[in-house]
BAFIMI-137330 format. One record per residue: residue number from 1; x, y, z of N, C-alpha, C, CB in turn. Coordinates in Angstrom, 3 decimals, padded with zeros to 6 digits. Glycine has a CB too. Layout:
N
> NUM X Y Z X Y Z X Y Z X Y Z
...
//
This chain:
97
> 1 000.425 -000.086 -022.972 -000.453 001.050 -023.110 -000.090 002.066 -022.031 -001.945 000.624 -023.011
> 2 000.062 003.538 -022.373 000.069 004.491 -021.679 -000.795 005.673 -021.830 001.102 004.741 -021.688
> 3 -001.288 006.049 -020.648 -002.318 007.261 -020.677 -002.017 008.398 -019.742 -003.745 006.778 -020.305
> 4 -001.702 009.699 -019.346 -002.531 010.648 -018.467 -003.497 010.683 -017.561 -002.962 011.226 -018.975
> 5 -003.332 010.695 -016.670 -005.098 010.691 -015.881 -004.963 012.188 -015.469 -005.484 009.392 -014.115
> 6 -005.487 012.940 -014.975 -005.945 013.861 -014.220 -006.487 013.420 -012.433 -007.064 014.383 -015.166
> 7 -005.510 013.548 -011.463 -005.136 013.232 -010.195 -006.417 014.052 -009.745 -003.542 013.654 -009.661
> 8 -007.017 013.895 -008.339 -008.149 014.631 -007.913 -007.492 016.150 -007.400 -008.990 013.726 -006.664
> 9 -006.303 015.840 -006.641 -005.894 016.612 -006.421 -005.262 017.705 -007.187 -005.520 016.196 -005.859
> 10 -005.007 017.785 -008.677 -004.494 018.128 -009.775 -003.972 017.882 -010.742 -004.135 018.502 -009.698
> 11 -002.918 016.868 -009.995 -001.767 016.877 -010.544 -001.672 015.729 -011.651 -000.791 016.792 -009.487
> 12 -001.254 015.378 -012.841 -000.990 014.196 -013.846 -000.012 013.053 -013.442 -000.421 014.778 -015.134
> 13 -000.733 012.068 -013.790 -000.027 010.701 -013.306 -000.355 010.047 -015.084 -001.049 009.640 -011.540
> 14 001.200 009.702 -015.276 000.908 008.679 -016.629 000.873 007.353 -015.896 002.243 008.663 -017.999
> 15 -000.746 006.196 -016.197 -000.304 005.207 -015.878 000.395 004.303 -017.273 -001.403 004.645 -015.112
> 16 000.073 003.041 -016.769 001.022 002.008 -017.866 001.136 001.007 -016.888 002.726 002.575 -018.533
> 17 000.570 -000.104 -018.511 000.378 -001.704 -018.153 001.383 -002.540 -018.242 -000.532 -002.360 -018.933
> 18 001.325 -003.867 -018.024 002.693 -004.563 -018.384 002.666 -004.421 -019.877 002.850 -006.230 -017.883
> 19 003.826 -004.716 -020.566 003.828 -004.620 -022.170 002.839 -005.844 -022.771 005.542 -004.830 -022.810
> 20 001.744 -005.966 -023.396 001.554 -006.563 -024.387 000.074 -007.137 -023.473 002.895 -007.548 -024.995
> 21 -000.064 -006.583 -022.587 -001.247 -006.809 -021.657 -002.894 -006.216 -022.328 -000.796 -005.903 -020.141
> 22 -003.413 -006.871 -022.754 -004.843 -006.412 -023.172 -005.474 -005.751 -022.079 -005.768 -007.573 -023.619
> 23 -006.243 -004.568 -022.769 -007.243 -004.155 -021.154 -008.310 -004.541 -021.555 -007.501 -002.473 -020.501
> 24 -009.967 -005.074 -020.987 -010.742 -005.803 -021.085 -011.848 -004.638 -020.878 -010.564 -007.003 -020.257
> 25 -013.277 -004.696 -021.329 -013.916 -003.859 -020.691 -014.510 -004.652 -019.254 -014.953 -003.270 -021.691
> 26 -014.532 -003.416 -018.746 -015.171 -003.516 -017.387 -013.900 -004.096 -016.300 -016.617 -004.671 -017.493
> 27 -012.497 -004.343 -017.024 -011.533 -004.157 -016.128 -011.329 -003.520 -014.682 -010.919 -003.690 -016.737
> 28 -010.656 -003.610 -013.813 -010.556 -002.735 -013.175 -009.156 -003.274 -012.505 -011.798 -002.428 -012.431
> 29 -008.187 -002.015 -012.887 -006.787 -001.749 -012.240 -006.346 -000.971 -010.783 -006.163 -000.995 -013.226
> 30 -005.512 -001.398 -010.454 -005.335 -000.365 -008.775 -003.617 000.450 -009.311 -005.043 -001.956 -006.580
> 31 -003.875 001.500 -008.996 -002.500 001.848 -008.250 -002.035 002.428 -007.111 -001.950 002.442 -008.811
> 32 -001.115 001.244 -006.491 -000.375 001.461 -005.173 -000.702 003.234 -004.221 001.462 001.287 -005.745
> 33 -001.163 003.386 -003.300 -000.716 004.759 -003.015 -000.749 005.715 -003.628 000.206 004.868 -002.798
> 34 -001.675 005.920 -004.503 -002.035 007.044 -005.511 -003.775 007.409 -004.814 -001.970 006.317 -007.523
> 35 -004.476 006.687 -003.855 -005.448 007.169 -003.654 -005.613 007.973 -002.746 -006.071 006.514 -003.622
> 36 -006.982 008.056 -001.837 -007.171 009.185 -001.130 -006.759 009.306 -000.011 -008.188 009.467 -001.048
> 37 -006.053 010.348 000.663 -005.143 010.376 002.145 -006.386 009.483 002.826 -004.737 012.309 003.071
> 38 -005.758 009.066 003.923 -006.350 008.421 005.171 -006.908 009.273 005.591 -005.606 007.855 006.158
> 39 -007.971 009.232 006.406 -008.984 009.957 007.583 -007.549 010.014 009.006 -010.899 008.514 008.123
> 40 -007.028 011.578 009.210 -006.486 011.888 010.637 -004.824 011.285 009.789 -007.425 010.741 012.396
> 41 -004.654 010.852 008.630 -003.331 010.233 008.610 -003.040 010.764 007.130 -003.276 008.457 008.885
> 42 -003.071 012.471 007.313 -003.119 012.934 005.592 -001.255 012.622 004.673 -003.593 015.259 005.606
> 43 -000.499 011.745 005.887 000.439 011.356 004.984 000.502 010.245 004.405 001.391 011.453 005.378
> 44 -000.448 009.123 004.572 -000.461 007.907 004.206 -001.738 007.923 003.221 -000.481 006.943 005.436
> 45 -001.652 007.250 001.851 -002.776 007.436 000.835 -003.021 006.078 000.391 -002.430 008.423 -000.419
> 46 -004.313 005.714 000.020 -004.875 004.552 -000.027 -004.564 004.442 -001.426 -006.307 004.418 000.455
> 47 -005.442 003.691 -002.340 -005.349 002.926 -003.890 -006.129 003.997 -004.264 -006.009 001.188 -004.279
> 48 -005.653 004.196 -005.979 -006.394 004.536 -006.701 -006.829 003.965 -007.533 -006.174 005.213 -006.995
> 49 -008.378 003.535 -007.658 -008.803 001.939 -008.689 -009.200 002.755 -010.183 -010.709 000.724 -007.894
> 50 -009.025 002.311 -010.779 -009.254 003.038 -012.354 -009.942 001.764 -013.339 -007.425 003.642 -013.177
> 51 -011.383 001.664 -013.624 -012.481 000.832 -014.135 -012.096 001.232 -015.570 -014.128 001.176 -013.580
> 52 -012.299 000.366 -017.082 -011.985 000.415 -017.652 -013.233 000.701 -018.773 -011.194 -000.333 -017.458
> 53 -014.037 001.379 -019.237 -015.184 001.217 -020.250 -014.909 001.184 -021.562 -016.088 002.183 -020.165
> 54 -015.150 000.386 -022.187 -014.083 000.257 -023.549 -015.483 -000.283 -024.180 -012.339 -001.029 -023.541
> 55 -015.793 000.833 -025.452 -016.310 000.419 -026.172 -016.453 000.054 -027.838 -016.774 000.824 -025.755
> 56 -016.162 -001.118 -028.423 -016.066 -001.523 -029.760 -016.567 -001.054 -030.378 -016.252 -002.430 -030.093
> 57 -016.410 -000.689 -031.836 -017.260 -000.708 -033.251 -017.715 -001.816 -033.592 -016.586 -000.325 -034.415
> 58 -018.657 -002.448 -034.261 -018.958 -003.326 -034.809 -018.516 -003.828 -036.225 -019.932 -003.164 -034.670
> 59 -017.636 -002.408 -036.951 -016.525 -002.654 -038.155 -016.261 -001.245 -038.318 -017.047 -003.478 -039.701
> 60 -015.276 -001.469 -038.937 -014.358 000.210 -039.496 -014.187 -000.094 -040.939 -012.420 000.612 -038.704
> 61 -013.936 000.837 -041.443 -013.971 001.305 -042.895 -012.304 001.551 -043.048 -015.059 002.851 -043.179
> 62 -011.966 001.428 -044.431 -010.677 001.384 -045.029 -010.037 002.281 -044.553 -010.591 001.455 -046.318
> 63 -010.683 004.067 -044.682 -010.325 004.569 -044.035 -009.957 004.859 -042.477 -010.667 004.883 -044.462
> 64 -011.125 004.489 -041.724 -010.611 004.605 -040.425 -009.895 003.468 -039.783 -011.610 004.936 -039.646
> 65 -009.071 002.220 -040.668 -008.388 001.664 -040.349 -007.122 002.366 -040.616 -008.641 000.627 -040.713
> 66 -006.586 002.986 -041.695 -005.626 004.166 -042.022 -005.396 004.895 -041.158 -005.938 004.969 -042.926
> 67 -006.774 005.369 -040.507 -006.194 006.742 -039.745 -005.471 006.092 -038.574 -007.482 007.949 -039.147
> 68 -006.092 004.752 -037.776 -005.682 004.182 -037.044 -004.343 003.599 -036.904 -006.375 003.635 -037.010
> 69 -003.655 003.419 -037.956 -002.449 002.939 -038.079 -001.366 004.057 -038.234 -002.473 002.031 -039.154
> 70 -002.402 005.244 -038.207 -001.481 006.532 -038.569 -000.977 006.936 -036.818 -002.631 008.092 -039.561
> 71 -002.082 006.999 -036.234 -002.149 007.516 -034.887 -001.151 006.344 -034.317 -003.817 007.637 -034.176
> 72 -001.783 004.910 -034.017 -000.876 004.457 -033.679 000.789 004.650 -033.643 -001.214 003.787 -034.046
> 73 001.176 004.540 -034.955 002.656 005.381 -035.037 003.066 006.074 -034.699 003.076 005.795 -035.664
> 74 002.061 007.059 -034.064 002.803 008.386 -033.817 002.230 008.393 -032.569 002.571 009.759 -034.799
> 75 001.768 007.461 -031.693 001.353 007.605 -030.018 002.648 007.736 -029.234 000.479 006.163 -029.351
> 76 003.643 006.855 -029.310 004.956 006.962 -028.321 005.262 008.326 -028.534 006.334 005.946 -028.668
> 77 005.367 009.144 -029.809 006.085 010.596 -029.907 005.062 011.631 -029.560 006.692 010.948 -031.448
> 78 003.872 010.935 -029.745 003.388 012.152 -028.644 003.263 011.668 -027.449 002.023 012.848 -028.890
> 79 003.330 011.113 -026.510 003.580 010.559 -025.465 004.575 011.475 -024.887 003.929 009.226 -025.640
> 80 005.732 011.132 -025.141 006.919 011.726 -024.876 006.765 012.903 -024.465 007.716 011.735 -025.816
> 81 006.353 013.938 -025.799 006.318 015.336 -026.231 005.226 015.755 -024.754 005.580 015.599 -028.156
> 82 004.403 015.122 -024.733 003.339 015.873 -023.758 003.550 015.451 -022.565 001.857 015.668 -024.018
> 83 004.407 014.247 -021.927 004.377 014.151 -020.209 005.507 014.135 -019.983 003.745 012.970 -019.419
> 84 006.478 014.413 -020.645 007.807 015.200 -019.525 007.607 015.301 -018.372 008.206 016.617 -019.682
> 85 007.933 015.088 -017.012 007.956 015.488 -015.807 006.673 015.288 -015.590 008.471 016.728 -015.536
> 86 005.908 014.783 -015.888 004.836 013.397 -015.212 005.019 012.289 -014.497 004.268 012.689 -016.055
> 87 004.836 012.284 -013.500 005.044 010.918 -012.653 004.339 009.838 -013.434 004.390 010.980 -011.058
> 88 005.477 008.445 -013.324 004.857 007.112 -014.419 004.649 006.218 -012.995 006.294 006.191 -015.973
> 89 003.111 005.863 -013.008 002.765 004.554 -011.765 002.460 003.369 -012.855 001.043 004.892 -010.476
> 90 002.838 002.094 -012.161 002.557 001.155 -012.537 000.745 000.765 -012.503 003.480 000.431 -011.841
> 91 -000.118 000.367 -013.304 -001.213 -000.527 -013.162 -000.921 -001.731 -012.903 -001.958 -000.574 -014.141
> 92 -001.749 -002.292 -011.713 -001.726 -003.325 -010.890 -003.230 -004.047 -011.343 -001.519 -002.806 -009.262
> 93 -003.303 -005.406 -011.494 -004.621 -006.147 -011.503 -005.173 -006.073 -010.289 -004.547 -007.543 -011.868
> 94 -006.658 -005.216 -010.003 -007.375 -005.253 -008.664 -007.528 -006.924 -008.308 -008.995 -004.399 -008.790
> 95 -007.339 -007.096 -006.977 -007.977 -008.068 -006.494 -008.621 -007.944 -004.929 -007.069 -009.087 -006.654
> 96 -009.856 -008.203 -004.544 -010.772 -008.064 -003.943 -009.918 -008.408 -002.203 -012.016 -009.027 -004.656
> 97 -009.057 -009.529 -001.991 -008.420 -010.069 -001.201 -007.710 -009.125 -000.537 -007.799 -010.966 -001.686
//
């Protein structure tokens, strides 16, 4: 899975999971050095944690299984088309330790 975020500071970061990795609700991922400068140390930047809210249907209809298989197909090519010259960070599994 790959997404866009919108950086605080402006700028777009595509993240992306390992391949074939489910995201869960109420997940929560880190990435490395993407968070907020240090206090007195504005070159060194902490984690950026990204919580996951994912919410199900309880069923879909013929159609919006269609449309779904439509989009799907065509997510990598728009992918492409829209983050050119986007920085790609890895998602990391948070752990508390």
């Amino acid at each position: 899975m790959e997404f866009v975020v919108n950086h605080l500071d402006g700028t777009k970061i595509r993240l992306k999971n390992n391949p074939g990795e489910v995201i869960k609700p109420e997940d929560i991922k880190t990435v490395e050095g993407k968070g907020l400068p240090f206090h007195k140390q504005s070159f060194k930047f902490g984690n950026l944690f990204v919580m996951f809210k994912v919410t199900f249907p309880k069923s879909l209809t013929d159609p919006q299984v269609k449309l779904i298989n439509t989009a799907m197909a065509n997510l990598k090519e728009a992918n492409k088309e829209s983050t050119e010259g986007i920085e790609v960070c890895k998602l990391t599994t948070f752990s508390e330790s």
